[in-house]
Backbone as a ProteinNet text record, in pm:
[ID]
protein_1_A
[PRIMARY]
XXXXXXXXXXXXXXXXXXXXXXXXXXXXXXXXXXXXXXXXXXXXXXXXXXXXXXXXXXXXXXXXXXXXXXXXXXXXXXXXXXXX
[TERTIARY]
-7659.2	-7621.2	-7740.8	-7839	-7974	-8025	-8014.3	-8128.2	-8021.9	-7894.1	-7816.4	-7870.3	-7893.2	-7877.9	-8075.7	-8127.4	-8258.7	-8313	-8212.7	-8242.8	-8253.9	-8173	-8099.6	-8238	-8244.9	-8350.8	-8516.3	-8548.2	-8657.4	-8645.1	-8544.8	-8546.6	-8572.7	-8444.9	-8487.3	-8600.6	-8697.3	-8843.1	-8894.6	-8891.6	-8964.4	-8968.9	-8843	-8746.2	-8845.2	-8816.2	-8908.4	-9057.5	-9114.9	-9288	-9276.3	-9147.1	-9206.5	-9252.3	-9292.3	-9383.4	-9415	-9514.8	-9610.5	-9542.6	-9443.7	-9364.3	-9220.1	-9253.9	-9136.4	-9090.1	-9237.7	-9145.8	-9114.5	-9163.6	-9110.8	-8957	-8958.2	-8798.8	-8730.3	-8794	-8668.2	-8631.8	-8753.5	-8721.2	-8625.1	-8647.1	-8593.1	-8468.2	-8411	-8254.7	-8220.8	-8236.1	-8198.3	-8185.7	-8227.7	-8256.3	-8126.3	-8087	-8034.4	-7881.2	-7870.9	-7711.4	-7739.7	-7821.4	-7766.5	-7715.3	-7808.7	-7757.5	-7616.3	-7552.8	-7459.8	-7326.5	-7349.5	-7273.9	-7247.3	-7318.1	-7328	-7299.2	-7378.9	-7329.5	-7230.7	-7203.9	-7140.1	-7223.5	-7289.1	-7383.2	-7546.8	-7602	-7738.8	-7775.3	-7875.9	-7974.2	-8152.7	-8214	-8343.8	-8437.9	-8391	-8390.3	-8331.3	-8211.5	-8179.8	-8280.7	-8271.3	-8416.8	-8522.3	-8634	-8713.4	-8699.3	-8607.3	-8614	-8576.4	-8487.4	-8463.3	-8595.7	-8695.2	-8785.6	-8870.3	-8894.5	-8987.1	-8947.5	-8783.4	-8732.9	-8830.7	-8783	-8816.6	-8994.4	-9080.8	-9207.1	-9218.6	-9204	-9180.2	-9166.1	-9094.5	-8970	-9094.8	-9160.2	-9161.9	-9330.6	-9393.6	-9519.4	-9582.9	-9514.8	-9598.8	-9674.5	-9789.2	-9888.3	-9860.9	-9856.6	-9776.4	-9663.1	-9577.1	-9406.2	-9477.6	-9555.3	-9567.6	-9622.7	-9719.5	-9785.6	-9705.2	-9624	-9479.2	-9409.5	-9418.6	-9275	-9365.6	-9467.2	-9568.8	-9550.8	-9567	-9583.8	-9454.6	-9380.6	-9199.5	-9205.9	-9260.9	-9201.3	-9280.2	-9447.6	-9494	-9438.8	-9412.1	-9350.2	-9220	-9150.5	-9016.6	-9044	-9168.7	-9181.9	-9255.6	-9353.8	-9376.1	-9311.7	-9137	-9071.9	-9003.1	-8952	-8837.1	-8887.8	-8786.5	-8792.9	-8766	-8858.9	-8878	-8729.2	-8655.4	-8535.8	-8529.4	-8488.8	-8498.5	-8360.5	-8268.9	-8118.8	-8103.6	-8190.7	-8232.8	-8095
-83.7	36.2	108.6	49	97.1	200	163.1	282.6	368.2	408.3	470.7	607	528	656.6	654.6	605.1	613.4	791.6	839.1	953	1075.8	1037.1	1067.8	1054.5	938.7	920.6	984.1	949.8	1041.7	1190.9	1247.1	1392.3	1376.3	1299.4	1354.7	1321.9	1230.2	1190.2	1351.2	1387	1518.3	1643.9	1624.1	1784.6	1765.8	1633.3	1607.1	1610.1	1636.3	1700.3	1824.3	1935.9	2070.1	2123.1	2256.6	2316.4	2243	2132.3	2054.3	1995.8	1955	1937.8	1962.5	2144.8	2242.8	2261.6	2264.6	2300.7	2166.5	2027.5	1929.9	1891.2	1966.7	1928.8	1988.7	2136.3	2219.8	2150.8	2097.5	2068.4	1923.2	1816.2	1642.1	1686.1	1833.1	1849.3	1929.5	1997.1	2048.7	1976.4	1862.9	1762.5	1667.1	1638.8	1542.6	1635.3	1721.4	1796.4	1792.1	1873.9	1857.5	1690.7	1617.9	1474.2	1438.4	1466.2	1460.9	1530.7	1634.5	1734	1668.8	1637.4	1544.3	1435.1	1361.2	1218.7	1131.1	1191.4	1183.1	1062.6	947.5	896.2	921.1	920.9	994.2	808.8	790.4	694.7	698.6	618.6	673.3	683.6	591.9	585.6	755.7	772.6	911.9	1057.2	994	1131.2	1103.2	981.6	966.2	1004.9	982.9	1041.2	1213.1	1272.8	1340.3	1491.1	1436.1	1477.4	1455.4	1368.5	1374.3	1485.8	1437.2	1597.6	1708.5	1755.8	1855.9	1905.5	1792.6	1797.5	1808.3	1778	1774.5	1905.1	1952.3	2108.1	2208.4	2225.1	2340.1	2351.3	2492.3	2510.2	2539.3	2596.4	2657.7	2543.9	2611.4	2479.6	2433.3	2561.8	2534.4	2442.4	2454.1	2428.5	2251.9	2274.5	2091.8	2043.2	2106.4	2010.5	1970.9	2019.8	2026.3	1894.4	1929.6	1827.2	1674.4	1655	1588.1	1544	1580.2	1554	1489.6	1522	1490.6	1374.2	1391.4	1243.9	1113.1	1143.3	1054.1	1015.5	1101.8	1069.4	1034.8	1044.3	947.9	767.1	810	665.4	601.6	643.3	561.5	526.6	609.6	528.9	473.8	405	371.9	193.5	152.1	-31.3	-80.3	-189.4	-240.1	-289.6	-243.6	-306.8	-446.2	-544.6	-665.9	-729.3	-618.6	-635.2	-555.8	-582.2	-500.6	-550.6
6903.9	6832.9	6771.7	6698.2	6655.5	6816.6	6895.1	7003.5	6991.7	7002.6	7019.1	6923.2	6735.8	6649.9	6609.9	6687.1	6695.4	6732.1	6789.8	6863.5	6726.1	6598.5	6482.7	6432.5	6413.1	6288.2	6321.6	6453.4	6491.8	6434.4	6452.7	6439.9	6305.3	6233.8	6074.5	6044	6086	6083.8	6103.4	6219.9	6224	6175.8	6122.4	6028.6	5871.9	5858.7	5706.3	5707.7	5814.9	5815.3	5828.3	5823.9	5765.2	5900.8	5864.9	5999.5	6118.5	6055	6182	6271.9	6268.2	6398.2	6443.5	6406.8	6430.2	6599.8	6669.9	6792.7	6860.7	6809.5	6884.3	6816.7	6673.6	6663.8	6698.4	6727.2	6839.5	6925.1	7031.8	7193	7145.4	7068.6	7011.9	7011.7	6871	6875	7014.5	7069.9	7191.4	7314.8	7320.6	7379.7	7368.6	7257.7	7205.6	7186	7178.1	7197.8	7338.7	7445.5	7579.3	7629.2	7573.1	7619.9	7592	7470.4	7390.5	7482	7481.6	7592.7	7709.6	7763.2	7932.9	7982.9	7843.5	7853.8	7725.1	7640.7	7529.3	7437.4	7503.1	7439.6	7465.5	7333.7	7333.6	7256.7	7337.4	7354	7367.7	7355.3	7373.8	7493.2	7545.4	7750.9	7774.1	7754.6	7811.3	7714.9	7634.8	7546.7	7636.4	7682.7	7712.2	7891.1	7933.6	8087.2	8085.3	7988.7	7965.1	7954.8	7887.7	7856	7963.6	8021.4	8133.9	8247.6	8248.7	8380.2	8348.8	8216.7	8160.5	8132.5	8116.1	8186	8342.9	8427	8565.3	8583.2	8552.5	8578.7	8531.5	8424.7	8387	8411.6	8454.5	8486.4	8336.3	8244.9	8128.4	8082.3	8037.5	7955	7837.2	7776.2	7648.6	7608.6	7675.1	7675.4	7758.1	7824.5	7859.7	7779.6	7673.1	7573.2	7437.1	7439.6	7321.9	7435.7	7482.8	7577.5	7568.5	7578.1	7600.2	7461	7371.4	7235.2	7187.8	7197.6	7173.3	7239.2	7354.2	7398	7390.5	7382.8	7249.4	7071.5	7119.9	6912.3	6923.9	7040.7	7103.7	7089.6	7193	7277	7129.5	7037.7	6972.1	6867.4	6820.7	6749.6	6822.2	6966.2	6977.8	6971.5	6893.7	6950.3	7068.4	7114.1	7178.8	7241.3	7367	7380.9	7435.7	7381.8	7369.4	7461	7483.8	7562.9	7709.1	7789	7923.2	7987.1
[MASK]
++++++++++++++++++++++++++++++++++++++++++++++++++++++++++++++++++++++++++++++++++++

């Protein structure tokens, strides 16, 4: 149940630094409702593949170094899943 609302607590992690990581909490919540929408459970495997599509997909530099960033600051809060 923890990876499930992991997706939760990252964001509010990022909402509470203010400015500095405004556009990765755009792309984290936008991310995390489309998952929600689609798959009705939002997990951190589906943020983290989720986000890679979405690097893959898009040519802008910009918009990949945000996507890039999100999904470092994904991958380095999520715990280690121990229940493969």
């Amino acid at each position: 149940m923890q990876q499930q609302s992991s997706g939760n607590v990252i964001l509010q992690h990022l909402m509470s630094a203010g400015d500095l990581y405004a556009s990765e909490t755009e792309v984290l919540g936008a991310t995390i409702r489309q998952i929600a929408m689609s798959q009705g459970q939002v997990t951190n495997k589906a943020i983290i593949l989720h986000l890679i599509k979405q690097l893959d997909n898009t040519s802008d530099v910009v918009q990949q170094d945000i996507l890039r960033h999100t999904l470092e600051l994904v991958v380095g809060r999520t715990p280690d899943d121990l229940h493969i």
